[in-house]
C-alpha positions as CSV (number, residue, x, y, z in Angstrom):
1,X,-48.1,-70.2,-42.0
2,X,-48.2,-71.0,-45.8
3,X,-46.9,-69.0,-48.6
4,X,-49.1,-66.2,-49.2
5,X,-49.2,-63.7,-52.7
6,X,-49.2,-59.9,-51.3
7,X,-48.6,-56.8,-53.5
8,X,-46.5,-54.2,-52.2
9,X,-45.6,-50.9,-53.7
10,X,-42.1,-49.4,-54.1
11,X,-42.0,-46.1,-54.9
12,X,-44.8,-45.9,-57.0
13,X,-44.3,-49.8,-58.5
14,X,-46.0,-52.5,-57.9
15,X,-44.3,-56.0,-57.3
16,X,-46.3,-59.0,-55.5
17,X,-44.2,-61.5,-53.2
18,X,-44.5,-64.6,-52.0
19,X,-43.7,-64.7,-48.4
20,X,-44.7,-66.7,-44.9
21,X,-44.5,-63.3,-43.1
22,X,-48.2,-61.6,-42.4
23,X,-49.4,-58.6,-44.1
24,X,-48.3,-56.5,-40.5
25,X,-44.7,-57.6,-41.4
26,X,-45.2,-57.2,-44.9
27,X,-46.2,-53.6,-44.5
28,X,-43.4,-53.1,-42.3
29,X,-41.1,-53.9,-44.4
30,X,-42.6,-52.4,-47.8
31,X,-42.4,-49.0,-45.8
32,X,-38.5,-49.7,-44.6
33,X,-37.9,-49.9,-48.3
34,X,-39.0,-47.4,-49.1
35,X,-38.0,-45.0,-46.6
36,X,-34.4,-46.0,-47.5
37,X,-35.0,-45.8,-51.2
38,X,-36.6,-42.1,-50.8
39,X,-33.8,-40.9,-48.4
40,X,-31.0,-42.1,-50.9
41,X,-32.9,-40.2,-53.3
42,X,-33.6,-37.3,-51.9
43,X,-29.4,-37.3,-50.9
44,X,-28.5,-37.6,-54.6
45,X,-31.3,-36.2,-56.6
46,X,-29.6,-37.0,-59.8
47,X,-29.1,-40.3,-59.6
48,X,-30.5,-43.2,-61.3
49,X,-33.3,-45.2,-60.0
50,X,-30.9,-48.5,-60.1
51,X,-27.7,-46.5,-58.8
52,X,-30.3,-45.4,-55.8
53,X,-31.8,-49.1,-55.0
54,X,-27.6,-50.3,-55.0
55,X,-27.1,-47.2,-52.5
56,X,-30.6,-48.0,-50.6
57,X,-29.4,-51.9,-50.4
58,X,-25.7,-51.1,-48.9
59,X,-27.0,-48.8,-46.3
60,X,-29.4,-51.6,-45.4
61,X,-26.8,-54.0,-45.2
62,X,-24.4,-52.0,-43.2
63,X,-27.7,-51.5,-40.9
64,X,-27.9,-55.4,-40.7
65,X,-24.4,-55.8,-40.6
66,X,-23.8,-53.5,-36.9
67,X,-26.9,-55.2,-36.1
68,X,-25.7,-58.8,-35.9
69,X,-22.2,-57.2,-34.4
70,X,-24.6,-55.8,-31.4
71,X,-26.5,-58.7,-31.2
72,X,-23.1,-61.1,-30.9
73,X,-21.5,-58.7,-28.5
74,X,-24.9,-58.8,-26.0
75,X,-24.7,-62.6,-26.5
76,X,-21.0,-62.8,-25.6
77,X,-21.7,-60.1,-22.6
78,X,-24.5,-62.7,-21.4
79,X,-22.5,-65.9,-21.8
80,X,-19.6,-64.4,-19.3
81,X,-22.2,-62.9,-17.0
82,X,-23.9,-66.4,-16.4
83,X,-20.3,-68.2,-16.3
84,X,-19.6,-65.3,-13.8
85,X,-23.3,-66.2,-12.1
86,X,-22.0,-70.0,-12.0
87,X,-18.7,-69.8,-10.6
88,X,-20.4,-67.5,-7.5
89,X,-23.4,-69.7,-7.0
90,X,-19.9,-72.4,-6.9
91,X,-18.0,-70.5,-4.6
92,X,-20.7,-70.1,-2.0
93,X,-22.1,-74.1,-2.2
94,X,-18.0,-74.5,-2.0
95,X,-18.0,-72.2,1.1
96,X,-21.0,-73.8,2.8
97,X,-19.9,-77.2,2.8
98,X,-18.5,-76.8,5.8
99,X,-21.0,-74.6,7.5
100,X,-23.3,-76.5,10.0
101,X,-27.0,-75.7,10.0
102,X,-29.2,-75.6,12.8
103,X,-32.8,-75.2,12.5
């Protein structure tokens, strides 16, 4: 996909970005921003606009942050089930080495 200029709105301003992602994505993420930006606010009515994006950006990254946790522990949970799988499927070829089959 190539670089593609698409105008976004955030609370009430516009800004255009480059980005590779499609306009579905785009969308997507335009209304994250917002919704973040707007519940912040809403929380804190009299805060600044700037104090608000800081607020929106560190909940976001604390969302991203136990994200990526979750995501490492389900990785880690999946690497010792299949070492787990492994050492079974190598116990039971161990175990039927001696086993004579007749068909």
């Amino acid at each position: 996909m190539t670089n593609k200029v698409c105008e976004i709105n955030i609370l009430g301003n516009k800004y255009s970005m480059r980005s590779d992602e499609g306009v579905e994505r785009i969308r997507e993420i335009e209304s994250f921003v917002n919704q973040h930006l707007q519940e912040v606010l809403e929380k804190s009515k009299s805060l600044s606009l700037q104090n608000a994006t800081i607020l929106a950006a560190l909940n976001i990254a604390g969302e991203f942050f136990k994200l990526k946790d979750n995501q490492k522990d389900y990785q880690e949970g999946v690497v010792r089930k299949s070492k787990d799988i492994l050492k079974w499927i190598d116990n039971q070829l161990e175990e039927a080495k001696g086993v004579d089959v007749v068909v």
